[in-house]
N, C-alpha and C positions, 0 to 999 in steps of 0.2 A: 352372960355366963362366964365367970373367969376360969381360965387354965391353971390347973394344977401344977404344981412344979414337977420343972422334969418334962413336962410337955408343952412349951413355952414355942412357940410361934414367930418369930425372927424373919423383920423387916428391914432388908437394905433400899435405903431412900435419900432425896434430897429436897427438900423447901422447895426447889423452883422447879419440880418436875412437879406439874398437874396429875400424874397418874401414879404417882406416887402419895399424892394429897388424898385425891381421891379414894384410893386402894387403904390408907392408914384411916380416913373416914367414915368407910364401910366397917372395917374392923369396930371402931368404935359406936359405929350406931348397931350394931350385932353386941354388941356387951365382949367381946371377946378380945381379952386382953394379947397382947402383944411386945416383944422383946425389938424396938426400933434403934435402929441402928441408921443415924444421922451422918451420911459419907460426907458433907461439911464442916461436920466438927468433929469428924473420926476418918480422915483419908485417908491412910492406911488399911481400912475395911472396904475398899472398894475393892483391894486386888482378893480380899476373902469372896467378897459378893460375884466377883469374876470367875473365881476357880471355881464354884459352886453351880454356877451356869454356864461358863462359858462363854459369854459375853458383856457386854457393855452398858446395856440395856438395863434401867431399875423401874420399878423395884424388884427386887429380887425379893419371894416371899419364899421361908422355909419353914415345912410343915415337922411335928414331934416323928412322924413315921419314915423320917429321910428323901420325901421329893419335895420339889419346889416348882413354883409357877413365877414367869417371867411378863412384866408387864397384864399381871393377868383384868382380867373382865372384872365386874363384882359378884354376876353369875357363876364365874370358874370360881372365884374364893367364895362364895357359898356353898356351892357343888363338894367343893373339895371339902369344907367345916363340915357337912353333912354328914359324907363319905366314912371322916376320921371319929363323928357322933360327936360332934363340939356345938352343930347346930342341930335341934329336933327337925325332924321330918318334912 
């Protein structure tokens, strides 16, 4: 199911963080597109990804309702697509 614009889903991540692989690979086996934002070839968006959580840690995932989850599960980013009705029931 893609996102409509305007509610676009924004992932701060790197290649060689495994949970950031794996976090951007659940999105896509969920159909649920994604706004990824690559802190290797955009480092300058790390210090965005920072303010936004507060630390260091990625991926930073931010949701169209203004919260975000940090290094989350793939249970918490379904829980939360559920929540926001991105993912059926």
């Amino acid at each position: 199911m893609a996102n409509d614009e305007g509610t676009a889903i924004r992932v701060y991540g790197a290649e060689w963080c495994g949970d950031c692989r794996r976090t951007k690979r659940r999105f896509s086996e969920l159909a649920v597109d994604i706004d990824y934002v690559d802190l290797e070839a955009e480092p300058a968006a790390a210090d965005e990804a920072r303010r936004i959580s507060g630390r260091t840690n990625i991926p930073v995932v931010v949701y169209p309702d203004g919260t975000h989850q940090v290094e989350p599960s793939n249970a918490d980013v379904e829980a939360k697509l559920r929540e926001l009705a991105i993912l059926g029931v």
